[in-house]
DSSP file (Angstrom, degrees, kcal/mol; ACC not computed):
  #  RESIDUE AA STRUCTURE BP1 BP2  ACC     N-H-->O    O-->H-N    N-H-->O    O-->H-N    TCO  KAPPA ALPHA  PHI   PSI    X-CA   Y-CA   Z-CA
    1    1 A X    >         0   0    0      0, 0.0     3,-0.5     0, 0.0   103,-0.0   0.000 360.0 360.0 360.0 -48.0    0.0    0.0    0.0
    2    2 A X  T 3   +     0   0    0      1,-0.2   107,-0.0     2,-0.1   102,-0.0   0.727 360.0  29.7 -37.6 -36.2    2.6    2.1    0.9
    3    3 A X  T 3  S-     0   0    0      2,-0.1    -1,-0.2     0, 0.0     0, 0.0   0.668 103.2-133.0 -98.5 -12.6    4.5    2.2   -2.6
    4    4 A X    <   +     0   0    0     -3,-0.5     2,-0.6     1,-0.2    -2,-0.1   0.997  46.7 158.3  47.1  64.7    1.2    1.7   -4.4
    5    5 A X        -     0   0    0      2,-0.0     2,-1.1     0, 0.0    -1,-0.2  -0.942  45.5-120.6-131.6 152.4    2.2   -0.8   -6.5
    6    6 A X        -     0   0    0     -2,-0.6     2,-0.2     1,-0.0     0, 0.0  -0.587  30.5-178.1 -67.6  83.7    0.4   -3.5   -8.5
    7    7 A X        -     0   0    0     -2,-1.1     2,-0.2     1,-0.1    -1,-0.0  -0.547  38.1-105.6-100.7 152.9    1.5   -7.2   -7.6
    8    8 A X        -     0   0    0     -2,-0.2     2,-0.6     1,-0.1    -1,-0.1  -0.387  41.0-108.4 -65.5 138.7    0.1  -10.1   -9.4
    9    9 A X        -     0   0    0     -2,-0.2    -1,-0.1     2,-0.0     0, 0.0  -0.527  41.4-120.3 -83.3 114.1   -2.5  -11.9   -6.9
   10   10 A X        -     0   0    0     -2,-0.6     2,-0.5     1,-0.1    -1,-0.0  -0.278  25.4-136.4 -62.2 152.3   -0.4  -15.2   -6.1
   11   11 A X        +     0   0    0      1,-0.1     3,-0.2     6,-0.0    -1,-0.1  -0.726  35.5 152.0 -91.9  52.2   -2.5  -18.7   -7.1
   12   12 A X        +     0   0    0     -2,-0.5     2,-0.3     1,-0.2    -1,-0.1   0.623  63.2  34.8 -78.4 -51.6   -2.6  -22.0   -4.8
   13   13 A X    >>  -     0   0    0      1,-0.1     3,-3.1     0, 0.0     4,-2.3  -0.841  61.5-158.6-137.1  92.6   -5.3  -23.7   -5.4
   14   14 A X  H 3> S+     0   0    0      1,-0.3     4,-1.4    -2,-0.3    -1,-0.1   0.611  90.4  41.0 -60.5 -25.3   -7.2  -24.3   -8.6
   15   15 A X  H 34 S+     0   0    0      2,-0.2    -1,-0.3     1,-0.2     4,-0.1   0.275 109.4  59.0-110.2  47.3  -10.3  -25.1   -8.0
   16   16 A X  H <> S+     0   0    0     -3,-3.1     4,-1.2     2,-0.2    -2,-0.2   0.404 117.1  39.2 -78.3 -38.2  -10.6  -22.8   -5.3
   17   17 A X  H  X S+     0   0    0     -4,-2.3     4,-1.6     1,-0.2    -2,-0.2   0.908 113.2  51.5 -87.5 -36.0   -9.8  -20.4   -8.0
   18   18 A X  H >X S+     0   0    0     -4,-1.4     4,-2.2    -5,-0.3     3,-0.7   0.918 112.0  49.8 -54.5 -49.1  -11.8  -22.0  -10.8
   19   19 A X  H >> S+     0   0    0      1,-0.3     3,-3.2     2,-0.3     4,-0.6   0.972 112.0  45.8 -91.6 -83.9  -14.9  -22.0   -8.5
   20   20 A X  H 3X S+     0   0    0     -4,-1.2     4,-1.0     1,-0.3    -1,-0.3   0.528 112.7  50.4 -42.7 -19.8  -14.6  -18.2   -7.4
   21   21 A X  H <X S+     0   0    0     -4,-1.6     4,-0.5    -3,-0.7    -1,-0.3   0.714 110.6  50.8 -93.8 -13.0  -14.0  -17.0  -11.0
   22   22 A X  H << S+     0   0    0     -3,-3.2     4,-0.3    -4,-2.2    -2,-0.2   0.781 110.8  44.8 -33.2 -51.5  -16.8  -18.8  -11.9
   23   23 A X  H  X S+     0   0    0     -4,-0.6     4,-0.6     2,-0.2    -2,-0.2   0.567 111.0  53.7 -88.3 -51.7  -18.7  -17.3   -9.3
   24   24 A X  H >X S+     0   0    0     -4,-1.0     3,-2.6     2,-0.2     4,-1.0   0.861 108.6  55.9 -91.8-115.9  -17.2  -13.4  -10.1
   25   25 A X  H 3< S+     0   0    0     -4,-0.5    -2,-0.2     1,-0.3    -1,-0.1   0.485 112.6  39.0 -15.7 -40.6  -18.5  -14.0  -14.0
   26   26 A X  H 34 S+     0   0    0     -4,-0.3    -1,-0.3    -2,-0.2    -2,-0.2   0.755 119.0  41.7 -97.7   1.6  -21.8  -14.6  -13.1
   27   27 A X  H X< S+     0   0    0     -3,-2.6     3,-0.8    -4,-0.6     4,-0.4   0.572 110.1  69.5 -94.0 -27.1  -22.4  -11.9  -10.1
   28   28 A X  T 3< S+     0   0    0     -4,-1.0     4,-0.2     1,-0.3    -3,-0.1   0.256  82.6  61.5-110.5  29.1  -20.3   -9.1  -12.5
   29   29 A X  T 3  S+     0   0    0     -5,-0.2    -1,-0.3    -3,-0.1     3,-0.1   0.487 106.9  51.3 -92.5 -13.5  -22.5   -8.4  -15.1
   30   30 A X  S X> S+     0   0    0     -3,-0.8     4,-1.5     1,-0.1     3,-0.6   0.435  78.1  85.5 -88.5 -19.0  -24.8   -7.2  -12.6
   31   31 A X  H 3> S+     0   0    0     -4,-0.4     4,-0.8     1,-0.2    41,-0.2   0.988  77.6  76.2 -80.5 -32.3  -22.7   -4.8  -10.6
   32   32 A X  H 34 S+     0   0    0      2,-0.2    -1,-0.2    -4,-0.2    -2,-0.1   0.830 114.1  26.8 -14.9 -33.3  -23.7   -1.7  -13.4
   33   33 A X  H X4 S+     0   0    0     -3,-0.6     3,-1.2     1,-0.2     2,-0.5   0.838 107.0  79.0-115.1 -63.1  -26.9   -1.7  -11.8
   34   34 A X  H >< S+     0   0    0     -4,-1.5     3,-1.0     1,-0.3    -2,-0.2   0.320  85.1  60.9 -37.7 -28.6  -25.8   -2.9   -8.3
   35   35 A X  G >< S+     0   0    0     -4,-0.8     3,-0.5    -2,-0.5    -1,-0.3   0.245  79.3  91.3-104.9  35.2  -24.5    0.5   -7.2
   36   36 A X  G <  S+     0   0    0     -3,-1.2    -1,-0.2     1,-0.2    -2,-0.2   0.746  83.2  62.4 -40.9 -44.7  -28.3    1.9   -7.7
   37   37 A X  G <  S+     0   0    0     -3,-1.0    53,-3.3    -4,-0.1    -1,-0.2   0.130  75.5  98.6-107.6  21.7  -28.3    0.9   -4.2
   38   38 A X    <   +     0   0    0     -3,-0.5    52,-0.3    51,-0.3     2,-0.1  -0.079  50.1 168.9 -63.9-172.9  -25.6    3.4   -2.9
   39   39 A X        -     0   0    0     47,-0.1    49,-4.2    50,-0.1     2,-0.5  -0.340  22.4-142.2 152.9 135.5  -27.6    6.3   -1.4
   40   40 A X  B     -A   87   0A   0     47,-0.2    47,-0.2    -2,-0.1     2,-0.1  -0.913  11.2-149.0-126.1 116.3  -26.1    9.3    0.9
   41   41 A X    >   -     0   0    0     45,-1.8     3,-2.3    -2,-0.5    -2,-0.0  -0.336  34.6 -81.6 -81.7 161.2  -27.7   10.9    3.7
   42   42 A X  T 3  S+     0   0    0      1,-0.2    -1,-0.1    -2,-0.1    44,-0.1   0.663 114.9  72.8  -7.3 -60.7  -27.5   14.4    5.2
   43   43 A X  T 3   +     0   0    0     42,-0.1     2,-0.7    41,-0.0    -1,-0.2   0.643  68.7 109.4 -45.4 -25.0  -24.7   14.0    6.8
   44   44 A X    <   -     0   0    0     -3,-2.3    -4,-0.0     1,-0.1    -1,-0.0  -0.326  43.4-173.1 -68.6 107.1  -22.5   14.0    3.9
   45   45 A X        -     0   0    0     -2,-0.7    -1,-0.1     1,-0.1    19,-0.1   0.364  41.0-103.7 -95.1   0.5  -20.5   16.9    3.7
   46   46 A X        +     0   0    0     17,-0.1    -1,-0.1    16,-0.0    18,-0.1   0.475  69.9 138.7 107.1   6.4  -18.6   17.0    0.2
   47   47 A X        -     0   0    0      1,-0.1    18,-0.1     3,-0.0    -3,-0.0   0.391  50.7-145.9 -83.2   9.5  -15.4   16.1    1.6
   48   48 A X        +     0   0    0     16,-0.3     5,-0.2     1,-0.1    -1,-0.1   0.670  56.8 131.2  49.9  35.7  -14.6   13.8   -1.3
   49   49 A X    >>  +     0   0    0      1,-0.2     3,-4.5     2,-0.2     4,-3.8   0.967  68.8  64.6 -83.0 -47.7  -12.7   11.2    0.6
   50   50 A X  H 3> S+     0   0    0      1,-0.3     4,-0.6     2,-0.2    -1,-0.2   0.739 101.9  43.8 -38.0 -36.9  -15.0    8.5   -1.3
   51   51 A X  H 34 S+     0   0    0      2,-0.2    -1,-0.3     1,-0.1    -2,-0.2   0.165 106.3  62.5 -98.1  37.3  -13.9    9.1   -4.6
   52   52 A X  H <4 S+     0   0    0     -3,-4.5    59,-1.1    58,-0.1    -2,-0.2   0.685 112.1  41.6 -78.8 -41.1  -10.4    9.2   -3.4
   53   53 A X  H  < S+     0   0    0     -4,-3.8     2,-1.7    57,-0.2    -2,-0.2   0.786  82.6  99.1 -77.1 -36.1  -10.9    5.8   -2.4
   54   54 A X    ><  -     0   0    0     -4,-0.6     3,-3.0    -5,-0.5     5,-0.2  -0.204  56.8-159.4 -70.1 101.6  -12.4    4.4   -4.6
   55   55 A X  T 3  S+     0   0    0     -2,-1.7    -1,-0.2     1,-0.3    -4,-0.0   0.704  89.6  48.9 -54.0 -16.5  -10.1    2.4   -7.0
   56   56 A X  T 3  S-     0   0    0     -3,-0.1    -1,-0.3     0, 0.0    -2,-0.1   0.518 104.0-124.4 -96.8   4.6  -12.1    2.0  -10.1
   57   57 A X    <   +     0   0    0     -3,-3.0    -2,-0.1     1,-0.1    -6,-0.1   0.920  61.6 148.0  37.5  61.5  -12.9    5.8  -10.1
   58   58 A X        +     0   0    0     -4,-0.2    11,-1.0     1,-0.1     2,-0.3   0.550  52.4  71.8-101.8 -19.4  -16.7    4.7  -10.1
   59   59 A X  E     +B   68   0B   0     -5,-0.2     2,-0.3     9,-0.2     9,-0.2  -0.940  55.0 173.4-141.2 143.0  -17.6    7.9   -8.0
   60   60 A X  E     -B   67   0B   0      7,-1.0     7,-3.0    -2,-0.3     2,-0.8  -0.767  30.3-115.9-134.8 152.3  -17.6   11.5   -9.2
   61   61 A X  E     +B   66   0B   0     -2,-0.3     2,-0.5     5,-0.2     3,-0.2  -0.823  33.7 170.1-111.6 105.1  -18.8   14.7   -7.2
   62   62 A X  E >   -B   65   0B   0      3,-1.7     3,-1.7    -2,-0.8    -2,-0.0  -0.900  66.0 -13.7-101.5 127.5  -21.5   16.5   -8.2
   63   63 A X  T 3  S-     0   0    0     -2,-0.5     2,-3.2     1,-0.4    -1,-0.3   0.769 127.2 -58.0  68.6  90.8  -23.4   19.4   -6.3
   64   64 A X  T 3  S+     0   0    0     -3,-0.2    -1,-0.4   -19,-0.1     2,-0.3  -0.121 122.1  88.4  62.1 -34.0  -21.6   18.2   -3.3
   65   65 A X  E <  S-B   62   0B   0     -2,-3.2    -3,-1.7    -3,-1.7    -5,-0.1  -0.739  77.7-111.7-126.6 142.9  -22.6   14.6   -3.1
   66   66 A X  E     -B   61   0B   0     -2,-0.3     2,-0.3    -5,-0.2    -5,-0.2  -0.478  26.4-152.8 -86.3 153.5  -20.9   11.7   -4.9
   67   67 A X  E     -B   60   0B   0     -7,-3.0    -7,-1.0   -28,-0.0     2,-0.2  -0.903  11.3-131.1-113.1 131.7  -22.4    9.8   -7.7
   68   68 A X  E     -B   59   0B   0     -2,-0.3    -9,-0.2    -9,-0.2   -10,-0.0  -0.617  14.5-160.9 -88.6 160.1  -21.8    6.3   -8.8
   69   69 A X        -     0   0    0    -11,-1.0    -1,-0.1    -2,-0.2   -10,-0.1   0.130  43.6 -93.7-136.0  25.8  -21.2    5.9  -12.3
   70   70 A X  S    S+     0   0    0    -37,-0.1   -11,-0.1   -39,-0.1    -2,-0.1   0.712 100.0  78.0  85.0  18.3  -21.8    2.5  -13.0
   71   71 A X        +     0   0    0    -13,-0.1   -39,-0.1   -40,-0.1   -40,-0.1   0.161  53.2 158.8-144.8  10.7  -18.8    0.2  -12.8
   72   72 A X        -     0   0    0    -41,-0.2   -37,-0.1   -14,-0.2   -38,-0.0   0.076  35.3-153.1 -49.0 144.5  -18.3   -0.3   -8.9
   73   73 A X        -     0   0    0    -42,-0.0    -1,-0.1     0, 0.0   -42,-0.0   0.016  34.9-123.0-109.4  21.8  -16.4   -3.3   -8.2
   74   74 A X        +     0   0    0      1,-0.1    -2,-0.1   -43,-0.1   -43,-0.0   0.666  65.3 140.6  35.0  18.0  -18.2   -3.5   -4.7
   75   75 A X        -     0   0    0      1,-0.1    -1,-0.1     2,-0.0   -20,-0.0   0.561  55.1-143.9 -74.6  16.9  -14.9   -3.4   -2.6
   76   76 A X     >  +     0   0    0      1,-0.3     4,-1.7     3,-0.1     5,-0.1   0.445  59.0 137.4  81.0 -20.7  -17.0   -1.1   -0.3
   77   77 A X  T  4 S+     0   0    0      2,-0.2     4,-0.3     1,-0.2    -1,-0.3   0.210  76.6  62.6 -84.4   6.6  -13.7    1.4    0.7
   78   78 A X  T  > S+     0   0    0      2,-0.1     4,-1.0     3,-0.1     3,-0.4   0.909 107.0  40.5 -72.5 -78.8  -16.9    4.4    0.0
   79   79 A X  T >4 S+     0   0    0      1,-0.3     3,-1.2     2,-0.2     8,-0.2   0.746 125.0  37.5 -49.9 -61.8  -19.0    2.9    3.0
   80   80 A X  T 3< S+     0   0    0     -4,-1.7    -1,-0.3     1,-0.3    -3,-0.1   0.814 117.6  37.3 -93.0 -17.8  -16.1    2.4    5.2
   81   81 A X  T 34 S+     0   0    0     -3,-0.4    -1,-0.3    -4,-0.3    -2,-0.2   0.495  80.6 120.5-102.4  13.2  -13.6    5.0    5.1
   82   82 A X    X<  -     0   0    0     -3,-1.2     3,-0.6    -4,-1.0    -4,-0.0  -0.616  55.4-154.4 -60.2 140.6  -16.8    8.1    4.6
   83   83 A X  T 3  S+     0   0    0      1,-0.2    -1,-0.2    -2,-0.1    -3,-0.0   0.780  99.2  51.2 -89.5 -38.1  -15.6   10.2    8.3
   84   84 A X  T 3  S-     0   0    0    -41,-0.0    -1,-0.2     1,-0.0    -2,-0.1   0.203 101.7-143.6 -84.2  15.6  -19.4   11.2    8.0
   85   85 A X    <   +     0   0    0     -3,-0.6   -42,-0.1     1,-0.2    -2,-0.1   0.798  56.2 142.0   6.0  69.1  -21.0    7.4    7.5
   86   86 A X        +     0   0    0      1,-0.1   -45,-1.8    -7,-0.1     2,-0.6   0.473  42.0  80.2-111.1 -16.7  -23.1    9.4    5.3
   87   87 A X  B     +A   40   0A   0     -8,-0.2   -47,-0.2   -47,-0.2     2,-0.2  -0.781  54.7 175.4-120.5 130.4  -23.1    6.3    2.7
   88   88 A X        -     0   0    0    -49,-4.2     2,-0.6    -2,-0.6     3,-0.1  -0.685  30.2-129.4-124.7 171.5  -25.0    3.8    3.0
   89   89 A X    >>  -     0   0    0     -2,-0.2     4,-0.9     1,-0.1     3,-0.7  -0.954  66.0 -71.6-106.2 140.5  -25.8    0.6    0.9
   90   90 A X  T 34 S-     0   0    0    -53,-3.3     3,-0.2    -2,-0.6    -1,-0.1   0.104 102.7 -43.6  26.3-139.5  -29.8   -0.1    0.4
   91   91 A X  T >4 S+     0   0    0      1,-0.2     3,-1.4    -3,-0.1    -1,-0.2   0.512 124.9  91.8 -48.5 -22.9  -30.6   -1.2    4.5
   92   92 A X  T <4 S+     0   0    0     -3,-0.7    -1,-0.2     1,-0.3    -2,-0.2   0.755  89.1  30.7 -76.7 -12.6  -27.7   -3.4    4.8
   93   93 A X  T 3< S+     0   0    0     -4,-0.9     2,-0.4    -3,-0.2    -1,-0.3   0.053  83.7 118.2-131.5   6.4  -25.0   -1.0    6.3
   94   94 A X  S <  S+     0   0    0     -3,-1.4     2,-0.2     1,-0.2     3,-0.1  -0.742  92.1   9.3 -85.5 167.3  -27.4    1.6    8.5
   95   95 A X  S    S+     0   0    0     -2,-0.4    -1,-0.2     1,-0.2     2,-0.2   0.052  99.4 137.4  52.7  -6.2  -26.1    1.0   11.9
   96   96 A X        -     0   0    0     -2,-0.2    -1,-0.2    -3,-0.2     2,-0.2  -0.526  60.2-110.9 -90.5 133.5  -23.5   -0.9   11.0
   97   97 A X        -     0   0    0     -2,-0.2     2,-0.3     1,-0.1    -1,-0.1  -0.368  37.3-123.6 -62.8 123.4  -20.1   -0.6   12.5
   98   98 A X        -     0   0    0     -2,-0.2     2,-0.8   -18,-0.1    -1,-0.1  -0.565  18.0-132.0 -76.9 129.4  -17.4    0.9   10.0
   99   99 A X        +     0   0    0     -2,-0.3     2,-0.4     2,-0.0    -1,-0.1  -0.696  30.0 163.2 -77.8 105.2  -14.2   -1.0    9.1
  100  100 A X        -     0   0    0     -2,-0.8     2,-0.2   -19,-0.0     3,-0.1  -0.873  38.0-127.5-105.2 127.4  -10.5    0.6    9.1
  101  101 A X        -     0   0    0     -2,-0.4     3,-0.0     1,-0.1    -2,-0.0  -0.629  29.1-119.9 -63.7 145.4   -7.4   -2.0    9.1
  102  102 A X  S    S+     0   0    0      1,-0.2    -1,-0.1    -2,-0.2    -2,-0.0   0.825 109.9  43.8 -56.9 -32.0   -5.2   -0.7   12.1
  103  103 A X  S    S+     0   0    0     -3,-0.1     2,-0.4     2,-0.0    -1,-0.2   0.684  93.9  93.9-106.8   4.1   -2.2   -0.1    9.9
  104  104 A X        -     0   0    0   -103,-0.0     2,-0.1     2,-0.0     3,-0.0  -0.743  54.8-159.1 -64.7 126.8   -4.0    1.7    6.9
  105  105 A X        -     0   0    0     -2,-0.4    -4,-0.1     1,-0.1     4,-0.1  -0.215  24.3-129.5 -54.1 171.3   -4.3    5.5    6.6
  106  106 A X  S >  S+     0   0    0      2,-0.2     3,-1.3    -2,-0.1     4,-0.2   0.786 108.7  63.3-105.8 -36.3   -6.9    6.6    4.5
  107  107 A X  T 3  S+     0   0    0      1,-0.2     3,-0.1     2,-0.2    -1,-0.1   0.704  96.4  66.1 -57.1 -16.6   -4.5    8.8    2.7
  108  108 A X  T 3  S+     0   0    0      1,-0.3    -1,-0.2  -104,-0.0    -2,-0.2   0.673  98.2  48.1 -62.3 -28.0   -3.0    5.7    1.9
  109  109 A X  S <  S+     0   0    0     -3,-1.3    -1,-0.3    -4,-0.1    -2,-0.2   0.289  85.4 112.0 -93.5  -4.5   -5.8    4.6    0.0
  110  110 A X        -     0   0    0     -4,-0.2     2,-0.3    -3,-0.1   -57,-0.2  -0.494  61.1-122.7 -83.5 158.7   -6.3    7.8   -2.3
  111  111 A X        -     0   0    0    -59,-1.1     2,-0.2   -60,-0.1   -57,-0.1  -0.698  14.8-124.4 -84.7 138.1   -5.7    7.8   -6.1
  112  112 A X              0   0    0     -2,-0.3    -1,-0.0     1,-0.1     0, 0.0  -0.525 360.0 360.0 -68.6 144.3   -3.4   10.0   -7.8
  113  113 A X              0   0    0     -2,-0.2    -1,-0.1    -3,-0.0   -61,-0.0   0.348 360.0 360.0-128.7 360.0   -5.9   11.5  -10.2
């Protein structure tokens, strides 16, 4: 994370791997419409940390409030690292406790854009 660099994701078990890319081809023709079910509450104050995060640059800031733009890869780094929990997914994620690793920074996470 630190250097931001890209390593190839190492391989172990093949049909551990078979199974799950199986799995990822028929759930990812669907995530275009799957981040319909973003949705940002008051709280959300424009600070843009969400598309910083976001790796696939799926979210853009308009009028203050980020927009999804159709291509979200659901890793979720919106939800957890907003400082205002102001985004939520449909139901699933109100009340729900937000996740940081202990040795990530958030700035750590940002895209150069």
């Amino acid at each position: 994370v630190q250097n931001q660099q890209n390593n190839k994701i190492e391989r172990n078990n093949f049909l551990i791997n078979w199974i799950g890319n199986i799995a990822y081809k028929s759930v990812s023709p669907k995530f275009p419409t799957l981040d319909r079910n973003f949705t940002v509450n008051e709280k959300c104050n424009g600070c843009n940390t969400c598309e910083k995060v976001c790796p696939v640059k799926n979210i853009q800031i308009a009028d203050g409030k980020p927009w999804w733009q159709g291509h979200c890869e659901h890793c979720l780094a919106c939800i957890q690292w907003c400082p205002q929990e102001a985004i939520q997914y449909g139901s699933a994620t109100v009340h729900r406790k937000r996740y940081h690793h202990p040795e990530v920074l958030v700035k750590e996470l940002y895209r150069s854009f």
